[in-house]
C-alpha positions in Angstrom: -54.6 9.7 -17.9 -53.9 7.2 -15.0 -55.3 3.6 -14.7 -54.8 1.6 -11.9 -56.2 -1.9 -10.2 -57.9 -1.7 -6.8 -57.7 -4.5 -4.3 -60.9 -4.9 -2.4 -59.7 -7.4 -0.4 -56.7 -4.8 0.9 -58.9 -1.9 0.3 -56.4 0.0 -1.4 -54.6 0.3 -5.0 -52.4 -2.7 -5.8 -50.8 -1.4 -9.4 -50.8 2.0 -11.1 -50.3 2.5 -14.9 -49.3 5.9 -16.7 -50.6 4.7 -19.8 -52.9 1.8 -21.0 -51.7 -1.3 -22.2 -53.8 -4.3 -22.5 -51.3 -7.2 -21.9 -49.4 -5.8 -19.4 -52.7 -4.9 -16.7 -53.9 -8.7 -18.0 -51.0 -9.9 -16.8 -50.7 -8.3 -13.7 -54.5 -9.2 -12.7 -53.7 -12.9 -13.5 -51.0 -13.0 -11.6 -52.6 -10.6 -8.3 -55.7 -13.4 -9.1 -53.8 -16.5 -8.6 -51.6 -15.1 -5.3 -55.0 -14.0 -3.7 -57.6 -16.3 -4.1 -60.5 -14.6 -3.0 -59.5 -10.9 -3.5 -61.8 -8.7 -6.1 -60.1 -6.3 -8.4 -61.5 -3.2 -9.8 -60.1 -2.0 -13.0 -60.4 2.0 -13.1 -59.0 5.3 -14.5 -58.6 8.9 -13.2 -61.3 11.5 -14.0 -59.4 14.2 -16.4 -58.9 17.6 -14.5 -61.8 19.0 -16.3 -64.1 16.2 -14.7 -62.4 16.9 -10.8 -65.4 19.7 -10.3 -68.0 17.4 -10.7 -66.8 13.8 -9.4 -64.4 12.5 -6.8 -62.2 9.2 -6.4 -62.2 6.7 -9.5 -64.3 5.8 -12.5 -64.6 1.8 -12.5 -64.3 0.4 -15.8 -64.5 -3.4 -15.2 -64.2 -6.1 -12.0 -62.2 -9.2 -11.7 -62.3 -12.2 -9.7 -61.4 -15.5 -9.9 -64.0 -18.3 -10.9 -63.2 -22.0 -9.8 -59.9 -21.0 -9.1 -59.7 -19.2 -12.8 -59.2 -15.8 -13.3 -62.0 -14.1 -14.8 -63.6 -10.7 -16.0 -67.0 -10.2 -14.1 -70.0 -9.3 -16.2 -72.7 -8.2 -14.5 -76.9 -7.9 -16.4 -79.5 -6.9 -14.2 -79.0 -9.0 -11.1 -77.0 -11.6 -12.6 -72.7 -12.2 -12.8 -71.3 -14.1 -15.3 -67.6 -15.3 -15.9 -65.4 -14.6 -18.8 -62.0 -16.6 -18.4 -59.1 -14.1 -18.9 -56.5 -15.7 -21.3 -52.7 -15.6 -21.2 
């Protein structure tokens, strides 16, 4: 399975990863976060080939964006964001 982080900003993927690892795609959206101020990332994966009948592009697992210049996780409950400071 593929993961990958998609720039909205450039409207294309920015950083593809054949397996998951947790520091590594924190790291990498800090560092996209703090070279593009105002840029939105979306953390997704690749449907499995069983799912490719039924769905096209991406499943999004999470955003990002940065808050007060901080780069943060977006949380979003009914119509409200909230900010949750990603860590080095």
């Amino acid at each position: 399975m593929n993961y990958l982080l998609y720039s909205q900003e450039q409207d294309q993927p920015i950083k593809w990863f054949t397996k998951f690892n947790r520091e590594e795609i924190k790291t990498e959206i800090i560092s996209h976060l703090r070279e593009h101020k105002t840029d939105v990332l979306e953390f997704c994966k690749e449907y499995s080939k069983e799912d490719l009948k039924k769905y096209a592009g991406y499943n999004i697992i999470d955003f990002y964006q940065n808050n007060k210049e901080v780069p943060s996780k977006v949380i979003l409950k009914g119509n409200k964001e909230y900010f949750k400071p990603l860590k080095n």
